[in-house]
TORGU-825754 format. One record per residue: y, z, x of N, C-alpha, C, O in turn. Coordinates in steps of 0.001 Angstrom, whole numbers, plus 500000, padded with zeros to 6 digits. Layout:
    nc2    nc3    nc1   cac2   cac3   cac1    cc2    cc3    cc1    oc2    oc3    oc1
      Y      Z      X      Y      Z      X      Y      Z      X      Y      Z      X
...
//
This chain:
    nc2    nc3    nc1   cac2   cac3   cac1    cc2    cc3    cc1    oc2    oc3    oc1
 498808 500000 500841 500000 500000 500000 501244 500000 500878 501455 500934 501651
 501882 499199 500792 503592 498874 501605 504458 499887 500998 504351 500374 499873
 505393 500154 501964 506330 501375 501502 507061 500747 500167 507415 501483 499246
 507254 499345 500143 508312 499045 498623 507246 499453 497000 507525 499876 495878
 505736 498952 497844 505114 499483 496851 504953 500721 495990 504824 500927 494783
 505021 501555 497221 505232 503106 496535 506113 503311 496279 506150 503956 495232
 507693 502950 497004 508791 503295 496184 509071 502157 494779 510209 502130 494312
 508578 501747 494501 508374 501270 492889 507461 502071 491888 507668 502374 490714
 506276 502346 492798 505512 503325 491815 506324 504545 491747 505749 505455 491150
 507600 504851 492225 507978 506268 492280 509013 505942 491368 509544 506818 490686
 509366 504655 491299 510442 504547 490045 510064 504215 488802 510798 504261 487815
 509091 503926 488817 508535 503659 487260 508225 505024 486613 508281 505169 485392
 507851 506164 487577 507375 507349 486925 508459 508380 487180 508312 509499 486688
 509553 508099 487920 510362 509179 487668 512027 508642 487160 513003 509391 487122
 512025 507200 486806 513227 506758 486131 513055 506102 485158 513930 505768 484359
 511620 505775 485102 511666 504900 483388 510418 505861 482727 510903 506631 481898
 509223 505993 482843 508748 507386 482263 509246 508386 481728 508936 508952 480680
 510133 508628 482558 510804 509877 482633 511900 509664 481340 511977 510549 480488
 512395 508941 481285 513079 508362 480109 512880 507428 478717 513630 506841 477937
 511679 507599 478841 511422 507196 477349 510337 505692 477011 509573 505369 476102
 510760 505128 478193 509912 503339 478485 508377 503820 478022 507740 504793 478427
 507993 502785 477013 506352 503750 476807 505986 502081 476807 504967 502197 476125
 506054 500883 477023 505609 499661 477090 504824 499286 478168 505296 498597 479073
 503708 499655 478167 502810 499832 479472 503114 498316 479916 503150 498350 481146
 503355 496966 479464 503231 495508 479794 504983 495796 480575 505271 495253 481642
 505853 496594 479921 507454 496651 480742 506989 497350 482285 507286 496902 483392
 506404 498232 482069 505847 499471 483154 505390 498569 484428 505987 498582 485504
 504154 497728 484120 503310 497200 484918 504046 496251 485671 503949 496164 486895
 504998 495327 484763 505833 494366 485052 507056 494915 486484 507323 494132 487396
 507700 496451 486413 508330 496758 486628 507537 497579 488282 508141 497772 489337
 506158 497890 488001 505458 498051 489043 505558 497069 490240 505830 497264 491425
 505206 495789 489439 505144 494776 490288 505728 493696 490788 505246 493040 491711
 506852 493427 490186 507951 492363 490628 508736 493592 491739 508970 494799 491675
 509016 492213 492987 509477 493201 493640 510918 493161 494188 511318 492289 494960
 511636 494149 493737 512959 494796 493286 514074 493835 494265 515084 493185 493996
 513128 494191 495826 513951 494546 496765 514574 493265 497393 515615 493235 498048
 513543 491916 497003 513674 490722 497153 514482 489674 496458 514554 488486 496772
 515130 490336 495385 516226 489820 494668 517626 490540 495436 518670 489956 495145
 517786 491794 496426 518913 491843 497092 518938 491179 498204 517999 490502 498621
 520262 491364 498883 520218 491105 500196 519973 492230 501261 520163 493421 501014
 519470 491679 502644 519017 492275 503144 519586 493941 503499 518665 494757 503476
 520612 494372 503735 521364 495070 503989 520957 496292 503272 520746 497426 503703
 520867 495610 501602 520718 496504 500501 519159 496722 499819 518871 496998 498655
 518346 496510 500900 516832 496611 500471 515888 498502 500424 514922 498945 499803
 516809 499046 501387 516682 499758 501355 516352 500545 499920 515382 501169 499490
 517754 500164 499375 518220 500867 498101 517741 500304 496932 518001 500985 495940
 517140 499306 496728 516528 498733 495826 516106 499419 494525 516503 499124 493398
 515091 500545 494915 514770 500890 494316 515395 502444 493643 514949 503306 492885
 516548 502238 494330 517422 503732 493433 517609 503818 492211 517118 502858 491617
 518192 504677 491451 518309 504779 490495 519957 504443 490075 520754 505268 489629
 520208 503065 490337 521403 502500 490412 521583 500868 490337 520633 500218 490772
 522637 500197 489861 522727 499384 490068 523362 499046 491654 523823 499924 492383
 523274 497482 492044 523636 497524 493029 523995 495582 493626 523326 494549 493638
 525330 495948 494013 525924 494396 494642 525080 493225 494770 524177 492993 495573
 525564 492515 493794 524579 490611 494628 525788 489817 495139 525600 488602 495206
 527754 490558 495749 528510 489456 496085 529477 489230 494917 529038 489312 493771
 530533 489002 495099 531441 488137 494278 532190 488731 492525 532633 488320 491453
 531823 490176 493461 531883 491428 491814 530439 491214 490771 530309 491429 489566
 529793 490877 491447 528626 491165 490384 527693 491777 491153 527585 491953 492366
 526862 492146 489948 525450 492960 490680 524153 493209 489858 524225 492871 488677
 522975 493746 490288 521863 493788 489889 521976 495047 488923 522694 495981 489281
 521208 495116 487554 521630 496391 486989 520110 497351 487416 518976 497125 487837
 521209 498876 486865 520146 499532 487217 518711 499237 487198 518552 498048 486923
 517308 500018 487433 515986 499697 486993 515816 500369 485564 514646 500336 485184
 516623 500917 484762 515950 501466 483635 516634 500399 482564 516277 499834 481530
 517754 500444 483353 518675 499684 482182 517792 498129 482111 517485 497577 481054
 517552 497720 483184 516510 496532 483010 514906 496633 482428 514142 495698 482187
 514758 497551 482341 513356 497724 481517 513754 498444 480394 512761 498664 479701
 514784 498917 479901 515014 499644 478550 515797 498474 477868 515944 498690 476665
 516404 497162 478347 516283 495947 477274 515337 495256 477429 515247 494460 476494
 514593 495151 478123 513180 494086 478403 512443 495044 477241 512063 494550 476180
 512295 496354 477527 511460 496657 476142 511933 496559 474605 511153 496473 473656
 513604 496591 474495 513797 496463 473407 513534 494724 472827 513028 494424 471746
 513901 494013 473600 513483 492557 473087 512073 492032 472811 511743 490888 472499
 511249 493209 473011 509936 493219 472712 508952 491535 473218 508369 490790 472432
 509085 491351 474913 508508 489966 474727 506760 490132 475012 505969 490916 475536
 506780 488831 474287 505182 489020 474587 505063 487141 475016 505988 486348 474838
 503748 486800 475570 503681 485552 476498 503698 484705 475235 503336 484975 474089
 504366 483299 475915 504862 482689 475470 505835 482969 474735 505665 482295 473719
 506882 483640 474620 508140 483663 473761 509265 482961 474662 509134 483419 475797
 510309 482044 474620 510808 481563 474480 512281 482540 474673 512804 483057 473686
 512834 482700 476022 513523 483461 475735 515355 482775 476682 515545 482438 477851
 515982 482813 475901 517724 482651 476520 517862 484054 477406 517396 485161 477135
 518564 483693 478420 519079 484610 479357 520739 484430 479536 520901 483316 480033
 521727 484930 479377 522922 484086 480047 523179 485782 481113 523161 486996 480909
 523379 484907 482160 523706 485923 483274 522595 486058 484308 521989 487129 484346
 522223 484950 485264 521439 484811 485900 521036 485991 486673 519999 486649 486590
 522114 486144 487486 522815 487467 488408 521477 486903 489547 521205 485753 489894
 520900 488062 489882 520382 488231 491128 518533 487541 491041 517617 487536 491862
 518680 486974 489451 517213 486530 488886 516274 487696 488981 515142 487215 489022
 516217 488986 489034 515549 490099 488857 515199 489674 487089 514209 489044 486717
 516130 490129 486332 515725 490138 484924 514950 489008 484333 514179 489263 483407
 515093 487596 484838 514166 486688 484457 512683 486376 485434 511867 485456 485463
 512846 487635 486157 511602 487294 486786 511060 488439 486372 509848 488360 486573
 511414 489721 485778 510519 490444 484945 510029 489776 483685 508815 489580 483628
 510865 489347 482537 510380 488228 481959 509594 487140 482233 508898 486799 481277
 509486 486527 483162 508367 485441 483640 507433 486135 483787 506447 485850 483108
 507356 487192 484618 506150 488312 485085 505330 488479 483729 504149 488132 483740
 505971 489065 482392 505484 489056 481160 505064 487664 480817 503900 487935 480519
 505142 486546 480663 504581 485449 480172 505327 484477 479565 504859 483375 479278
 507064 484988 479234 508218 484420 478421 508360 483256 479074 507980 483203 480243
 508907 482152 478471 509114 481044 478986 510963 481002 478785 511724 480896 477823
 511135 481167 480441 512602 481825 480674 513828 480752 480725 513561 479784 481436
 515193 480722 480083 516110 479369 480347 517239 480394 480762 517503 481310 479983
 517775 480300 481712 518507 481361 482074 520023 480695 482872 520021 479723 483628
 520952 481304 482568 522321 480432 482855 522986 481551 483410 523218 482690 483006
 523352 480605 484962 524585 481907 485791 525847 481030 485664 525606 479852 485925
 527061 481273 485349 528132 480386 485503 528696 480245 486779 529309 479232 487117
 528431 481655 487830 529381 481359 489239 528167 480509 489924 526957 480363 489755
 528870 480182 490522 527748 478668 491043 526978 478922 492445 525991 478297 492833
 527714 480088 493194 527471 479984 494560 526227 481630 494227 525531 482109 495123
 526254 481991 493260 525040 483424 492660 523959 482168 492119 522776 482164 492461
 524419 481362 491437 523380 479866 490604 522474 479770 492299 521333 480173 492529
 523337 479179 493169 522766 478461 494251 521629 479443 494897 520465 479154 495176
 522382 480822 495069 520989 481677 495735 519837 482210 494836 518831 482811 495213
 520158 481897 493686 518922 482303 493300 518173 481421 492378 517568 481966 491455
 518122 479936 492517 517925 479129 492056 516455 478865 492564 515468 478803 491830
 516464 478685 494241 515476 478754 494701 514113 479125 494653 513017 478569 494715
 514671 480499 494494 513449 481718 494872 512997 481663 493486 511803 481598 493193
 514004 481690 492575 512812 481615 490810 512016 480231 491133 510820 480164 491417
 512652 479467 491063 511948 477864 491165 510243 477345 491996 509285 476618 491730
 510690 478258 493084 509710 478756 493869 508387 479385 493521 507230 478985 493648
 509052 480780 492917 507686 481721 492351 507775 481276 491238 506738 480612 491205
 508440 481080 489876 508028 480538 488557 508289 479528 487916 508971 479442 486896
 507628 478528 488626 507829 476904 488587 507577 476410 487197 508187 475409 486821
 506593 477120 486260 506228 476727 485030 506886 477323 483860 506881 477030 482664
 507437 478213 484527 508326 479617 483041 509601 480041 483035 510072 480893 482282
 510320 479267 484123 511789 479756 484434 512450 477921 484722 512027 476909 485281
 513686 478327 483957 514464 476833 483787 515557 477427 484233 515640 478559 483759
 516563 477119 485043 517864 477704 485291 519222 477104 485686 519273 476800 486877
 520192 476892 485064 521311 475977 484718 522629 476608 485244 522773 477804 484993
 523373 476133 485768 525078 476690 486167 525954 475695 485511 526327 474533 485673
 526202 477263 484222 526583 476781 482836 527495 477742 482459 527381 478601 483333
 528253 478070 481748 528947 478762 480930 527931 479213 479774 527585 478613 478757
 527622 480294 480202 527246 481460 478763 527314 481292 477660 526349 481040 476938
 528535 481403 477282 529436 481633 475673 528293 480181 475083 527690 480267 474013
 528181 478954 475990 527718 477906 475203 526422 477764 475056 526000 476777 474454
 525609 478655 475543 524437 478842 475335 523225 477754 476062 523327 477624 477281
 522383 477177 475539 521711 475816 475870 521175 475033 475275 520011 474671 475446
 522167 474523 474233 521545 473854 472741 520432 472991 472684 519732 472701 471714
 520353 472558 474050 519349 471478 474107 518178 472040 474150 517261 471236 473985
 517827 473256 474329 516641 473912 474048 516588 475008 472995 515805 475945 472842
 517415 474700 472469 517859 475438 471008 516513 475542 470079 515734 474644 470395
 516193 476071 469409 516240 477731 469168 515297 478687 469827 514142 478295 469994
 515610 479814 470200 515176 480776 471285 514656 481904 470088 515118 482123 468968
 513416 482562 470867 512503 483272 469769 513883 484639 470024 514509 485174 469109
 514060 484948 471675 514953 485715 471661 516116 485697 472588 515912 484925 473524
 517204 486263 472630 518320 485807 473962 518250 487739 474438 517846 488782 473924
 518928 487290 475727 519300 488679 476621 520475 488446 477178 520702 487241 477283
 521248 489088 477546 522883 488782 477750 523166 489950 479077 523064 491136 478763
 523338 489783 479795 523240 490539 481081 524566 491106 481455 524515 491965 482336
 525997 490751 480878 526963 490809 481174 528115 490578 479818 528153 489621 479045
 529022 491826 479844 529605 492226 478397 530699 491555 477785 531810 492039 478002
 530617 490466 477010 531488 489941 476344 532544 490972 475488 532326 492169 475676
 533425 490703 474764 533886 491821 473832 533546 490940 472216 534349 491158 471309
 532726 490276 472027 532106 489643 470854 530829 489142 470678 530850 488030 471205
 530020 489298 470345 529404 488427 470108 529294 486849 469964 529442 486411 468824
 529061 485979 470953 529287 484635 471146 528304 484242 470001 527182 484595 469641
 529507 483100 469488 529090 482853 467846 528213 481346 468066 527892 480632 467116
 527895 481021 469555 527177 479684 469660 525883 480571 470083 524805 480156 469658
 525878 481572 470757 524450 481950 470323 523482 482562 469186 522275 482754 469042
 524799 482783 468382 524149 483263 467303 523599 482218 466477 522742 482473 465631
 524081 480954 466688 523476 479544 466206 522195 479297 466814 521265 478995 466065
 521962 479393 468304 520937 479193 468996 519600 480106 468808 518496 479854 469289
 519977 481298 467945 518777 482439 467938 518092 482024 466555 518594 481904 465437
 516725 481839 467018 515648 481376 465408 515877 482692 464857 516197 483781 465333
 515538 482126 463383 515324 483126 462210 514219 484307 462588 513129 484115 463126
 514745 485493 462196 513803 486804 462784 513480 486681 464631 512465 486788 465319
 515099 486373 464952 515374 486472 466285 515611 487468 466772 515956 488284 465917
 515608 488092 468342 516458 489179 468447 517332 488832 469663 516921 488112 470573
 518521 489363 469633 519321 489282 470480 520153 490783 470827 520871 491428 470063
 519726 491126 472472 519989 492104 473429 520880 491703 473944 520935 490649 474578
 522072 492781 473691 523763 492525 474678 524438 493654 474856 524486 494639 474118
 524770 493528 475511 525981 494816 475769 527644 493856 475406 527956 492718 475758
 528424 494872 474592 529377 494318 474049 530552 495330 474370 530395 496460 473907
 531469 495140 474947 533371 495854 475003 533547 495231 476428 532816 494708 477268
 535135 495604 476262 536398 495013 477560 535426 496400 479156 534706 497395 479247
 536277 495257 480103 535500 495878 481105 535553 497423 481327 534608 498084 481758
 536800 497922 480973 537749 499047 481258 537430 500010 479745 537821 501175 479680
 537016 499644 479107 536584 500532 477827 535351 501077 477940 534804 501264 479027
 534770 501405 476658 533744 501896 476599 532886 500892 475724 533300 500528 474623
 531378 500347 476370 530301 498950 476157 529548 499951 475812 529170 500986 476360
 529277 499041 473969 527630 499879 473746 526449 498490 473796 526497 497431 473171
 525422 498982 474790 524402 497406 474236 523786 497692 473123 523208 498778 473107
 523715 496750 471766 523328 496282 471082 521978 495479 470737 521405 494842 471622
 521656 495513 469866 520589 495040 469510 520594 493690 467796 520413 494113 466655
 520771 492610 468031 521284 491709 467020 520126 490702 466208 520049 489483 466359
 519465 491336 465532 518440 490655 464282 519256 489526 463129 520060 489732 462220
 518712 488461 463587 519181 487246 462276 517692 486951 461651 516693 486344 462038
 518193 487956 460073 517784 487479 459039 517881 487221 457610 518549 487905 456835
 517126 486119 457271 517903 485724 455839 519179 485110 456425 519962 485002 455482
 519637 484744 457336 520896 484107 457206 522128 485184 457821 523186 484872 458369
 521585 486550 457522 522488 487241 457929 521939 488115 459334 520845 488102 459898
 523434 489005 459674 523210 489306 460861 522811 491251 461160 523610 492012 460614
 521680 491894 461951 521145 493095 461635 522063 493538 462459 522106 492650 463311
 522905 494429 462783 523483 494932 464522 523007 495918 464510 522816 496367 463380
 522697 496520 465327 521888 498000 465765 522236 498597 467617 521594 498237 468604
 523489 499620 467594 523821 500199 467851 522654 500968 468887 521922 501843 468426
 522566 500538 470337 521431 501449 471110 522218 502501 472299 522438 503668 471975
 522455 502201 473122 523580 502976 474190 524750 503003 475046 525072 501927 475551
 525253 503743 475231 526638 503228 476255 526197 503002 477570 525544 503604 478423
 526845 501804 477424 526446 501063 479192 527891 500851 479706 528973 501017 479142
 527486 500323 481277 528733 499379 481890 528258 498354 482242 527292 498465 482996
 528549 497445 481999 528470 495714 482337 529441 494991 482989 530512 494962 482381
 529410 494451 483942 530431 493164 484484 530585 492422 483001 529850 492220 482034
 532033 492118 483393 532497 491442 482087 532065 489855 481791 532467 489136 482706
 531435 489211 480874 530933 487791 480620 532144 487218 480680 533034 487711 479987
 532309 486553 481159 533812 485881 481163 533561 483727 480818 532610 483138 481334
 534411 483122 480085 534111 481437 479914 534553 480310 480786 534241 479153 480505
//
């Protein structure tokens, strides 16, 4: 067992256990994708803290709970079909690929697109699609998504993804201005109409168009 190995097994049982994650498929996923290879080198160390942490250019990787406490709320199971906007460091769509989702995932800064374009392309050649795109517009051309994940806090709900999410969709976001207070959300379209469900206060880099 490699030291990143155990310090992952030490975060699954004393930062997401410990807090509530009971999705043994989030758990296992979170066992085994490895953390430290989506930072840069500098910051490998820290990978596995109980923190988020820098990918460059004001953005960064989010914490490990906060990434397995929306991976479990979007409930994926293989083959689902899932929107990402907010590429970031490709950690979150490679826990999703890890699960079986068939991932379309959009970074808008181009030079975060470029480094991590690779390394998904690389390891998940069959389940990860990834575009340097503007967010807000979603990816109509692969329109409709069983579910979307939003990595970075708009102060609305973007009303082109709410077009893009199939009926008895779910859509995971964190929503407020950078400097306020962001609760992530949880957004069910059904019947036509829209469920919102209120989950915790976060901080998010702001989604910006």
């Amino acid at each position: 067992m490699d030291k990143y190995q155990d310090l992952r097994n030490k975060m699954v049982e004393t930062q997401l256990v410990t807090r509530g994650i009971k999705s043994q498929t989030v758990l296992d996923a979170m066992r085994t994708v490895p953390r430290h290879l989506f930072v840069s080198e500098n910051y490998q160390e820290y990978a596995y803290d109980d923190s988020p942490l820098s990918i460059g250019l004001g953005q960064t990787i989010s914490q490990p709970y906060i990434v397995a406490y929306m991976t479990e709320q979007l409930e994926p199971i293989p083959g689902m079909k899932v929107l990402e906007i907010g590429t970031g460091s490709g950690y979150q769509a490679a826990i999703l690929a890890h699960l079986g989702c068939n991932v379309f995932t959009i970074e808008k800064i181009t030079k975060i697109y470029e480094a991590c374009k690779l390394m998904l392309e690389s390891n998940y050649p069959e389940n990860i699609n990834i575009k340097n795109s503007n967010g807000f517009l979603g990816w109509p051309e692969q329109a409709p998504f069983d579910a979307i994940i939003v990595t970075a806090a708009p102060d609305r709900i973007p009303e082109k993804l709410l077009e893009q999410l199939k009926e008895n969709g779910k859509m995971i976001l964190p929503i407020g201005r950078v400097h306020a207070v962001q609760y992530l959300k949880s957004i069910i379209k059904k019947n036509g109409k829209i469920i919102e469900n209120e989950l915790l206060p976060v901080r998010f880099v702001p989604m910006v168009e």
